[in-house]
C-alpha atoms as a printed R data frame, in Angstrom:
   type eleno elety resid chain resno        x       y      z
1  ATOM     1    CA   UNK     A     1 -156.031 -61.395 65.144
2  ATOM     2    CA   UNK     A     2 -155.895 -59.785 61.696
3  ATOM     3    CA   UNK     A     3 -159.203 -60.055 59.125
4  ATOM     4    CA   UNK     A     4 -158.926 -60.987 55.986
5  ATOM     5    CA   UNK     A     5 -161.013 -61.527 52.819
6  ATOM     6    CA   UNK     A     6 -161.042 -64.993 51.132
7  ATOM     7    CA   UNK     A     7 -162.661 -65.324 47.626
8  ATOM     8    CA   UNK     A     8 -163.453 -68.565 45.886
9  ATOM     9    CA   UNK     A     9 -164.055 -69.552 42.592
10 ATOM    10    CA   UNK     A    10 -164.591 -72.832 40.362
11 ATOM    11    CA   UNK     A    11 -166.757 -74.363 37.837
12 ATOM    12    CA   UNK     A    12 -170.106 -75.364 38.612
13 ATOM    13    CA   UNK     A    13 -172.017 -77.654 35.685
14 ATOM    14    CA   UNK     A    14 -175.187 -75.726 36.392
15 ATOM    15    CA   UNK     A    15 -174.687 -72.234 36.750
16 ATOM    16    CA   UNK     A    16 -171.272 -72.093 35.477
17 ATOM    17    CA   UNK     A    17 -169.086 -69.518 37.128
18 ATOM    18    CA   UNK     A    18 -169.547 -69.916 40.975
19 ATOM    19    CA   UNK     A    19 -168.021 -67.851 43.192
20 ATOM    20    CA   UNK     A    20 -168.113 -66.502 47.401
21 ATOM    21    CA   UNK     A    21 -166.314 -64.346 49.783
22 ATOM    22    CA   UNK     A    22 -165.916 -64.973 53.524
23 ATOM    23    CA   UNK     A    23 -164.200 -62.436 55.540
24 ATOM    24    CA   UNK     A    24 -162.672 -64.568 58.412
25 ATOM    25    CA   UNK     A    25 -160.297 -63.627 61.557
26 ATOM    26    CA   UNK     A    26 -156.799 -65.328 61.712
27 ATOM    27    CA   UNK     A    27 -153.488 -64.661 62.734
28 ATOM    28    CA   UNK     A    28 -152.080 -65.366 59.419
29 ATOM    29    CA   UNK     A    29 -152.719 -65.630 55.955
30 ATOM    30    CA   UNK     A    30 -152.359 -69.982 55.677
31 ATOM    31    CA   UNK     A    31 -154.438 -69.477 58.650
32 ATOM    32    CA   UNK     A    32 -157.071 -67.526 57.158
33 ATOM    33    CA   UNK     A    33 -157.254 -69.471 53.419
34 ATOM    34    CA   UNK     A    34 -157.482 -73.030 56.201
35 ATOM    35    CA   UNK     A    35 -160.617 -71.183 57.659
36 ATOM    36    CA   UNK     A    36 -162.172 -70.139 55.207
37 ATOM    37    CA   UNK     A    37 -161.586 -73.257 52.777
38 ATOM    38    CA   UNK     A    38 -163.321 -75.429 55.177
39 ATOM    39    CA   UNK     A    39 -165.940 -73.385 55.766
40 ATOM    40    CA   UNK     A    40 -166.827 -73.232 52.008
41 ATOM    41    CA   UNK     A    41 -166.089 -76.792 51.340
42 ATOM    42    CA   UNK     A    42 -168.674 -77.688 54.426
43 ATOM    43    CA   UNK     A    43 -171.410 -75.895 52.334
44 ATOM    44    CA   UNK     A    44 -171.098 -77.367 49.079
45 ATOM    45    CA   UNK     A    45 -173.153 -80.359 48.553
46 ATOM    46    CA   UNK     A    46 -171.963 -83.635 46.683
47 ATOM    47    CA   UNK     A    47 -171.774 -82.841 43.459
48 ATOM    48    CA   UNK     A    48 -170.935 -79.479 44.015
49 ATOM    49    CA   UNK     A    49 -168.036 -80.983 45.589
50 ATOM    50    CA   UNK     A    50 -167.383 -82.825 42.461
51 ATOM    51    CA   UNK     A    51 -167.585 -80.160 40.156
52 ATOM    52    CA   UNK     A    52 -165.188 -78.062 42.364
53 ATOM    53    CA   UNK     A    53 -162.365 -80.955 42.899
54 ATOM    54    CA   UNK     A    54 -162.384 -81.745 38.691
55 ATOM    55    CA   UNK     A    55 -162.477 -78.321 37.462
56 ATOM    56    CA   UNK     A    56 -160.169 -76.967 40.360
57 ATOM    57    CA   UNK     A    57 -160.795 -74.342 42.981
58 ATOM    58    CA   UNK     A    58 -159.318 -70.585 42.939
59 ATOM    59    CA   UNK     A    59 -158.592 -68.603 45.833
60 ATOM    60    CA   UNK     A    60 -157.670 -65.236 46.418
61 ATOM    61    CA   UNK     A    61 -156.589 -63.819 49.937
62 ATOM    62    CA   UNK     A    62 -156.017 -60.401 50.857
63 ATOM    63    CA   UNK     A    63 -155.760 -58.421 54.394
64 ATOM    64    CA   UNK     A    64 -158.881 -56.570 54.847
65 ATOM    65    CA   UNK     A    65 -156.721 -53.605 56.557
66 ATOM    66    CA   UNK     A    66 -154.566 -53.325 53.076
67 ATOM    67    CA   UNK     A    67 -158.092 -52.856 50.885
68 ATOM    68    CA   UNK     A    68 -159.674 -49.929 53.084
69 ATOM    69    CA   UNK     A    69 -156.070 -48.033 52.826
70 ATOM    70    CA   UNK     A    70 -155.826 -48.483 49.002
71 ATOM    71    CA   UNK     A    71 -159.136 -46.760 48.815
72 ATOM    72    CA   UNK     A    72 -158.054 -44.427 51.696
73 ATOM    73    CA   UNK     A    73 -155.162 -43.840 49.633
74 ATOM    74    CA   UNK     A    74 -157.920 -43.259 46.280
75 ATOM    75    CA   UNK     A    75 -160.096 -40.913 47.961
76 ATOM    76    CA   UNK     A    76 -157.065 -38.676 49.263
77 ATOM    77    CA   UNK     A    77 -155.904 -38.393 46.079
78 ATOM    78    CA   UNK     A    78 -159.108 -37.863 44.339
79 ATOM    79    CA   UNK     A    79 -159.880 -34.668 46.894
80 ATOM    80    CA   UNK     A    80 -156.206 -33.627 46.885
81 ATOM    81    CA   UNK     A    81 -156.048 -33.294 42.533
């Protein structure tokens, strides 16, 4: 099982922006965005719901492993130069 690190974001009438993240384990990437979608969904509450199917839903998906060695990869350089 691979982690990776699901954010979220659509258009709320109230607060405007609203966005989450949800690290979730998977074996795949469709895997992980299924997970973590229906977790979020489940915790939105009617019109929430609404708000999120009219003004449309935006998710970004990356392996956690891939982050940590981009900013591996930063601080190496950073103590190297």
């Amino acid at each position: 099982m691979k982690t990776f690190e699901v954010h979220f974001r659509y258009q709320d009438r109230s607060t405007g922006t609203a966005e989450s993240t949800s690290k979730v384990d998977a074996s795949s990437l469709p895997g992980a965005v299924a997970k973590a979608t229906r977790e979020f969904v489940k915790a939105l509450d009617r019109k929430q719901r609404f708000d999120m199917n009219k003004n449309g839903l935006e998710i970004t998906a990356e392996p956690v492993s891939a982050a940590t060695d981009a900013q591996a990869e930063t601080s190496a350089e950073a103590s190297a130069g």
